[in-house]
C-alpha positions as CSV (number, residue, x, y, z in Angstrom):
1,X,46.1,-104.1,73.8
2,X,48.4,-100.9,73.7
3,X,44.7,-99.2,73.6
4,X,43.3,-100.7,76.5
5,X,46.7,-99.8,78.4
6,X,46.5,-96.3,77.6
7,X,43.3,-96.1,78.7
8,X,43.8,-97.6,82.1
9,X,46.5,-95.6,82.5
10,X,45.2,-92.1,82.1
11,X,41.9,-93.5,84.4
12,X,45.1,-94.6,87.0
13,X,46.5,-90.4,86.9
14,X,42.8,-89.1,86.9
15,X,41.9,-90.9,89.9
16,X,45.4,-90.5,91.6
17,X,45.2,-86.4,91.1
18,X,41.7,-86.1,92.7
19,X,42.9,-88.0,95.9
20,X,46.1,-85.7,96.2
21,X,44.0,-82.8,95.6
22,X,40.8,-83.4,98.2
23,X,43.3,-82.6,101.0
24,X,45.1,-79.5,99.8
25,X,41.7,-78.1,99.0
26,X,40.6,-78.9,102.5
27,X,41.3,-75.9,104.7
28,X,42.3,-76.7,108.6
29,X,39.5,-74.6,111.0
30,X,43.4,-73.8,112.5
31,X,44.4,-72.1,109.6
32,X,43.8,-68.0,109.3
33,X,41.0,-66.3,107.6
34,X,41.8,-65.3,104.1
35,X,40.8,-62.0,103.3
36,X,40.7,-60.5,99.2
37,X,44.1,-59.5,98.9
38,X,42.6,-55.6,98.1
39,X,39.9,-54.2,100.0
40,X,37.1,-51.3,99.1
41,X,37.9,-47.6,100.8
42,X,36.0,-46.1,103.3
43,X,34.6,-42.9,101.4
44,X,33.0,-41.0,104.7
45,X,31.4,-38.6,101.8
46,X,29.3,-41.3,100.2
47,X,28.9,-43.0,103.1
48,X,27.2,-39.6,104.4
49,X,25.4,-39.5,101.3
50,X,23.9,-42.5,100.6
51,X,20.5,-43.0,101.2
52,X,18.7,-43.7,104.4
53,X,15.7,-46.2,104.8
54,X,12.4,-43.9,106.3
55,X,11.9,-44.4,109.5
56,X,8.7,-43.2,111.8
57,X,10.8,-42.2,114.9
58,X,8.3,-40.1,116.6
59,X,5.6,-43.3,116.2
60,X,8.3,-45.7,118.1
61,X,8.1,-43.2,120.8
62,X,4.4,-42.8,120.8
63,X,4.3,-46.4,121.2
64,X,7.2,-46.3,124.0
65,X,5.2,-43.7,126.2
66,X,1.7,-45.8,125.7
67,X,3.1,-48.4,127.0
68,X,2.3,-49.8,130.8
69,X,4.5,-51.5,133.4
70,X,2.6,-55.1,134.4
71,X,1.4,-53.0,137.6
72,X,-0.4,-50.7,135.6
73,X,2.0,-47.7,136.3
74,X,2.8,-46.0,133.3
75,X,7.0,-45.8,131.9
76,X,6.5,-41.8,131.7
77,X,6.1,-39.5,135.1
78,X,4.8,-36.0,135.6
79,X,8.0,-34.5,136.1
80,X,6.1,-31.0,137.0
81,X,6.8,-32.1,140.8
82,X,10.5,-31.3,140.2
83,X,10.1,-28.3,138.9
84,X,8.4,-26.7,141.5
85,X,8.9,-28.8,144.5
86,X,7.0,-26.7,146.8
87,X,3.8,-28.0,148.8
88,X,1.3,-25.5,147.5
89,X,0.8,-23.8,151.1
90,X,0.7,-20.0,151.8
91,X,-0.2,-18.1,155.0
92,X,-0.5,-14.4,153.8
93,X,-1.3,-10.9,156.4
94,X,-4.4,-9.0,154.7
95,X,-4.5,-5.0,155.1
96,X,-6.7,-2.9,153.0
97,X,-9.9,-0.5,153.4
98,X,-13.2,-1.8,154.5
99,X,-16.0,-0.3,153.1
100,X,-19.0,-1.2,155.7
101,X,-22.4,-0.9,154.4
102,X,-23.7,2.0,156.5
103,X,-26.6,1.9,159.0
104,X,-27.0,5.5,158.3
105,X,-28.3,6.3,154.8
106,X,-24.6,7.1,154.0
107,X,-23.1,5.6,151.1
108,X,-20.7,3.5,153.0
109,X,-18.5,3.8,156.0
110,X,-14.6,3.0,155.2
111,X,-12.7,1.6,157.9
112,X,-9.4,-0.1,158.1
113,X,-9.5,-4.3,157.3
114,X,-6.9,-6.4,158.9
115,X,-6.8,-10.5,158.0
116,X,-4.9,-13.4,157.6
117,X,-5.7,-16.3,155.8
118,X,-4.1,-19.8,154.5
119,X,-3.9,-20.9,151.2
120,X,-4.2,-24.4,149.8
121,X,-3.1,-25.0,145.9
122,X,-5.4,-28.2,145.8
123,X,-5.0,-28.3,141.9
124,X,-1.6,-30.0,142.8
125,X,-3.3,-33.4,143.8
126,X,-4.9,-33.4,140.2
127,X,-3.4,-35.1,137.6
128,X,-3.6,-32.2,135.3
129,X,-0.7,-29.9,134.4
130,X,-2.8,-26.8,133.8
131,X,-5.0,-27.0,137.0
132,X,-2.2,-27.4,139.3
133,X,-1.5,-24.0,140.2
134,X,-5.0,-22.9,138.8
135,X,-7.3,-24.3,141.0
136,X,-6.5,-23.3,144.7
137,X,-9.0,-22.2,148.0
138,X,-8.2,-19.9,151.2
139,X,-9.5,-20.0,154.5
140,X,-9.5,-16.3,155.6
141,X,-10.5,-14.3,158.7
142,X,-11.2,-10.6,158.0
143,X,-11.8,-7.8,160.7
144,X,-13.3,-4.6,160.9
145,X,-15.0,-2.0,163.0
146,X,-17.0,1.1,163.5
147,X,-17.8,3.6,166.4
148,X,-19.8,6.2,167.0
149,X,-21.5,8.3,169.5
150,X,-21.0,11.3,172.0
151,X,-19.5,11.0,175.3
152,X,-22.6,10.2,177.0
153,X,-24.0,8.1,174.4
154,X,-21.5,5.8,172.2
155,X,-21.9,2.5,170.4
156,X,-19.1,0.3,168.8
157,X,-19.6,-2.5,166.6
158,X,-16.5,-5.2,165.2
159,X,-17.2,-7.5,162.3
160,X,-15.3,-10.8,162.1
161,X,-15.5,-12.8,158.8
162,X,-14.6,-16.4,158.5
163,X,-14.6,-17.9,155.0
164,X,-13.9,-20.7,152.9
165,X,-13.7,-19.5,149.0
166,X,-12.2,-21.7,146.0
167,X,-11.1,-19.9,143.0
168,X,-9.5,-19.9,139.7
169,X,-6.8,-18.4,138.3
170,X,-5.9,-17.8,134.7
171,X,-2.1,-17.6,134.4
172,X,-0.3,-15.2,132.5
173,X,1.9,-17.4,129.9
174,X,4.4,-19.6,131.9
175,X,4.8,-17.0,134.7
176,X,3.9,-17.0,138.2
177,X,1.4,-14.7,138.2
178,X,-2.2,-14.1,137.3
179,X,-5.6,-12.7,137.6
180,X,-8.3,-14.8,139.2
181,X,-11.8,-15.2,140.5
182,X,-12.6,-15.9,143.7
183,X,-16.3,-17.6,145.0
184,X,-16.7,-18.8,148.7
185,X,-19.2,-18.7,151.6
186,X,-18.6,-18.6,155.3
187,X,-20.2,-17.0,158.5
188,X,-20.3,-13.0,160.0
189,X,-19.8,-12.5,163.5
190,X,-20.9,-9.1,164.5
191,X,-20.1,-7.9,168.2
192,X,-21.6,-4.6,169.1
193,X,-21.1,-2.4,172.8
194,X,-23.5,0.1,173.6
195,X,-22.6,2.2,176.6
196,X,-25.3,4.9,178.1
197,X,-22.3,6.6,180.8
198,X,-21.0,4.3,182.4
199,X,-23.7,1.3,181.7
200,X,-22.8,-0.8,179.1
201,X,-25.0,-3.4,177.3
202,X,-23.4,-5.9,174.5
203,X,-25.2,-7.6,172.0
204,X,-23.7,-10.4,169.3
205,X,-25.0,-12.6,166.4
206,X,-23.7,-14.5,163.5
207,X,-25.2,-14.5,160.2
208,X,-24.3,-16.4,156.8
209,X,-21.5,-14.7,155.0
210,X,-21.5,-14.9,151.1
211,X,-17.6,-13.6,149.2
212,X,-17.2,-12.8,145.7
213,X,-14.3,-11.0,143.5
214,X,-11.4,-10.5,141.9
215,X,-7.6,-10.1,142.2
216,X,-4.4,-10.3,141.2
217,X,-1.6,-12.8,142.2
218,X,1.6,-13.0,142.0
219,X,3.9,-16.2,143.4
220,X,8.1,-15.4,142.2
221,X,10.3,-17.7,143.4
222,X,13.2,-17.1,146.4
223,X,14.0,-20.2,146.8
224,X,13.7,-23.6,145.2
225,X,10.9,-24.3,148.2
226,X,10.1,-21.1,149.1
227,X,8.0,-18.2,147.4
228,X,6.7,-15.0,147.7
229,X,3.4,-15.1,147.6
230,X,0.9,-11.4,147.2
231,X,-2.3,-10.3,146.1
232,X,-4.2,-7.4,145.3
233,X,-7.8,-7.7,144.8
234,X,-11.6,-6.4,145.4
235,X,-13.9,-8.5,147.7
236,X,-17.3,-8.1,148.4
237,X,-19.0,-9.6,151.6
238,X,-22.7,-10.0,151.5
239,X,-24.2,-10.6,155.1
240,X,-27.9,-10.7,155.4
241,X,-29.0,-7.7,153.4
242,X,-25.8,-5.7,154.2
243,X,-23.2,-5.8,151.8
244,X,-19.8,-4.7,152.6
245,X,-16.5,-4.4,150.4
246,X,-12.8,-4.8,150.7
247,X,-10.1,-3.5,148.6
248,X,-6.5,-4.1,149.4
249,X,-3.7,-6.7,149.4
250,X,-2.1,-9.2,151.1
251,X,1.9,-10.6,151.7
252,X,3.4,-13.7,152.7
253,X,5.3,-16.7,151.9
254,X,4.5,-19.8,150.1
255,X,6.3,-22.9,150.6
């Protein structure tokens, strides 16, 4: 009997202790956070230190600029258009000597050429950061003349070229200038005055006008939409079986 009564009363203070201990193990969701009474320092050496994983930045941004917006335009722009705003327009004065082709036998007959002409940089509309100030055309009037005769007798003839000639320049580095080559076609209008004392008869044609050279260009900036814009070059005008050549220069502004 004492046995049995020793037993069930150590069973009794087992069973008592866990129920008093279930609650004060129990922590409230009230009750702070408990943090380890020390913590680890912050060593900003081995921190430094310490080995990074390897990471393939350059391919994440590969993949960034491959990427398309859901209307097919692409997340990275051209960003050329900022840098040189301008519209890729140039309206230039030409003055140089005109060498005609002489009627004579002579070698040639220099005269003075006078011109204007306009200049589109069409290489802009291209998506192509190389061609856009390579590629470019000019529509270009030229004029000359010639006289000759005695008092009695004298004839005068004036040449007026109208062309259309595309070219392409090779830049020099990342500047604004450049040598280039210049192809085009157009027509020759010749006016010519014959006067026999006081009689005077006038006779006119066209013919097909073929241009051909070479230059040099130059475009420095004045403003951030305007430019300078001058050449110097060699030009060669074939009309029929005449062939005539220019060598000069030109001035004017681009914008």
């Amino acid at each position: 009997m004492k046995t049995a009564s020793l037993k069930t009363w150590l069973l009794r203070c087992a069973l008592g202790s866990l129920a008093l201990s279930a609650p004060a193990l129990a922590q409230d969701e009230d009750d702070p956070y408990a943090y380890p009474d020390e913590e680890p320092r912050y060593d900003a050496a081995e921190s430094y230190n310490r080995p990074r994983p390897k990471k393939d930045e350059v391919d994440d941004f590969r993949r960034v600029s491959e990427q398309e917006h859901a209307d097919g335009e692409d997340d990275f722009k051209a960003l050329s258009g900022l840098d040189d705003p301008n519209l890729g327009v140039a309206i230039e004065f030409i003055s140089g000597a005109l060498f005609l082709d002489s009627p004579r036998g002579r070698a040639t007959e220099p005269r003075l050429g006078l011109g204007v002409r306009a200049t589109w940089e069409y290489g802009r509309i291209l998506d192509n950061e190389a061609l856009r100030e390579a590629l470019w055309a000019d529509l270009r009037y030229t004029f000359g003349g010639t006289s000759d005769g005695t008092e009695f007798l004298r004839g005068s003839t004036n040449f007026h070229y109208f062309t259309i000639a595309p070219a392409y320049e090779l830049k020099l580095g990342k500047s604004d200038f450049g040598f280039f080559g210049q192809v085009g076609a157009g027509v020759a209008y010749t006016a010519s005055t014959i006067t026999i004392d006081t009689l005077e008869t006038k006779v006119s044609g066209t013919k097909p006008l073929f241009q051909y050279g070479v230059g040099f260009r130059g475009r420095p900036r004045i403003t951030d939409n305007l430019r300078l814009s001058f050449r110097v070059e060699a030009m060669g005008f074939r009309r029929g079986y005449h062939n005539d050549f220019f060598l000069g220069g030109s001035v004017g502004t681009a914008f």
